[in-house]
Structure formats: C-alpha cells, structure tokens
GUKE-29430 format. One record per residue (C-alpha): residue number from 0; y, x, z; residue in three letters. Coordinates in Angstrom, 2 decimals. Example, Ala and Ser with C-alpha at 12.3 -4.5 7.8 and 13.67 -1.06 7.14 Angstrom:
! GUKE-29430
<0; <-4.50; 12.30; 7.80>; Ala>
<1; <-1.06; 13.67; 7.14>; Ser>
! end
This chain:
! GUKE-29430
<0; <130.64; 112.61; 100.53>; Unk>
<1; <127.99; 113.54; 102.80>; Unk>
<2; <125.04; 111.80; 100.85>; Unk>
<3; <126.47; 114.08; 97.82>; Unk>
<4; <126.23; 116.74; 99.75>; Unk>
<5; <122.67; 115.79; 101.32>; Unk>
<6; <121.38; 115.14; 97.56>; Unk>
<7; <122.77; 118.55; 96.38>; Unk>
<8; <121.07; 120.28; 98.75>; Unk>
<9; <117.27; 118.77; 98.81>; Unk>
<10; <114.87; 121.02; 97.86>; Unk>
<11; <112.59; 119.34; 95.09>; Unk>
<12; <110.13; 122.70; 95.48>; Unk>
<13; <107.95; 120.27; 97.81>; Unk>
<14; <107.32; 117.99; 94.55>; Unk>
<15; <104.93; 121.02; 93.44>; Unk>
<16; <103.06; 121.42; 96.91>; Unk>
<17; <100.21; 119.40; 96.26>; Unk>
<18; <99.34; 119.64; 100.31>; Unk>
<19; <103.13; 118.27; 100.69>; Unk>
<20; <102.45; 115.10; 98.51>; Unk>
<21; <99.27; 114.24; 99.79>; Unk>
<22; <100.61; 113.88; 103.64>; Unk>
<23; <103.55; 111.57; 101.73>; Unk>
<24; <100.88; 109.46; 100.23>; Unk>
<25; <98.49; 109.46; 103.21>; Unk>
<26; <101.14; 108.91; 106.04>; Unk>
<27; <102.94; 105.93; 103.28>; Unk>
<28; <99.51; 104.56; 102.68>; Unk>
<29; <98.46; 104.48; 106.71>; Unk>
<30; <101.85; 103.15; 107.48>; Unk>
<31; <100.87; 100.46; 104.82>; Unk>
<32; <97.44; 99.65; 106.36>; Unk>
<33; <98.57; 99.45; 109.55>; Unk>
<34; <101.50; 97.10; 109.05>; Unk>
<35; <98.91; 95.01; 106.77>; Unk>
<36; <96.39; 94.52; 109.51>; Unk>
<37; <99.47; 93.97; 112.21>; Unk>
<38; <100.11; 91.09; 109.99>; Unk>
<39; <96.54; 89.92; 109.51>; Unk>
<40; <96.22; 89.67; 113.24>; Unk>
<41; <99.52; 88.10; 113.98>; Unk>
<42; <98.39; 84.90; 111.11>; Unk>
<43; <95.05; 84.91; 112.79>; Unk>
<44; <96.89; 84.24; 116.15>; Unk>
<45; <98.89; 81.42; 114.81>; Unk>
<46; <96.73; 80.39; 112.69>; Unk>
<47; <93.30; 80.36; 113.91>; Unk>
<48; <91.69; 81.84; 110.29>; Unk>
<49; <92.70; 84.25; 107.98>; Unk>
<50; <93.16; 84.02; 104.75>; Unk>
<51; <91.12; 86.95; 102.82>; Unk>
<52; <93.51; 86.37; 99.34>; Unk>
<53; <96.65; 86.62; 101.61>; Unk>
<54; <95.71; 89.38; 103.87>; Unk>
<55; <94.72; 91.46; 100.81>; Unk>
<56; <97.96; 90.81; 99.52>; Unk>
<57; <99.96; 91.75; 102.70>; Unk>
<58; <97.64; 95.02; 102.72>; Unk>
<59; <98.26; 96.06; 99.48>; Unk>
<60; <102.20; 95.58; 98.98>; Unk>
<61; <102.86; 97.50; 102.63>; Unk>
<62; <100.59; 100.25; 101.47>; Unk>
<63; <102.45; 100.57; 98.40>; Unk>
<64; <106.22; 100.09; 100.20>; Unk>
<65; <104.63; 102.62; 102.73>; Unk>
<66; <104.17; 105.51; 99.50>; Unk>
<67; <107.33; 104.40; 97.84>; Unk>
<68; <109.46; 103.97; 101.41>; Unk>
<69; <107.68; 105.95; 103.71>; Unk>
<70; <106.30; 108.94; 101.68>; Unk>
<71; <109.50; 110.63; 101.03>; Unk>
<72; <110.39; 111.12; 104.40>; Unk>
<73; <106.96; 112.88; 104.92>; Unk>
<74; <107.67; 114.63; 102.20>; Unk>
<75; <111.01; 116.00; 102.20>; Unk>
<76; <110.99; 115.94; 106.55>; Unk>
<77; <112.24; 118.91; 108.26>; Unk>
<78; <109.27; 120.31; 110.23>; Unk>
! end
C-alpha cells in the first residue's frame, strides 16, 4: 500500500529539469568510478597486478549501475 501510494505521488516534473538529470547522471556515474577504482585497488592488493581488460570492465558496469541505481535517488531526492 504504501509503495502505491509513494508511486502516486512522485513528481515526474524533475524528468524535464535538465539541471535535475545531469546531477542523477553525474552523482550515478561518480558513484560508478569510485566503486570501479575501489575494486581496482582491492585486486591490485591481492593480486600484485592489475588487469587493464578487467578493471575497465569493473569501471564501466558500476558507472552504468551507478546512473541506472544511483541516479534516481539524485534525481527524485527531497532536498
């Protein structure tokens, strides 16, 4: 009941602030980058070496979960 009523009541107006959907894909995509080089670090700790194909992998999927996860609660955040 309550996500209903938390649904019914978002206001989509944000969707046409183009200052609003830049912070959601800046703060997603920073979120992204810096989970991505958290992880890079943490397999050149274990690992000694760092694999360039894997770390630009790592990078680019958390920048993109960041937009897709991360962006909407920038976006649609109560100030």
């Amino acid at each position: 009941m309550k996500a209903t009523a938390a649904i019914g009541t978002l206001d989509l107006s944000r969707l046409r602030d183009p200052a609003a959907v830049q912070r959601a894909v800046l703060f997603g995509a920073g979120w992204g980058l810096a989970f991505g080089s958290a992880m890079t670090g943490l397999t050149m700790m274990q690992n000694g070496c760092v694999c360039i194909d894997e770390a630009a992998w790592t990078t680019a999927t958390a920048a993109i979960v960041g937009v897709l996860a991360f962006g909407p609660l920038a976006l649609f955040g109560r100030r």
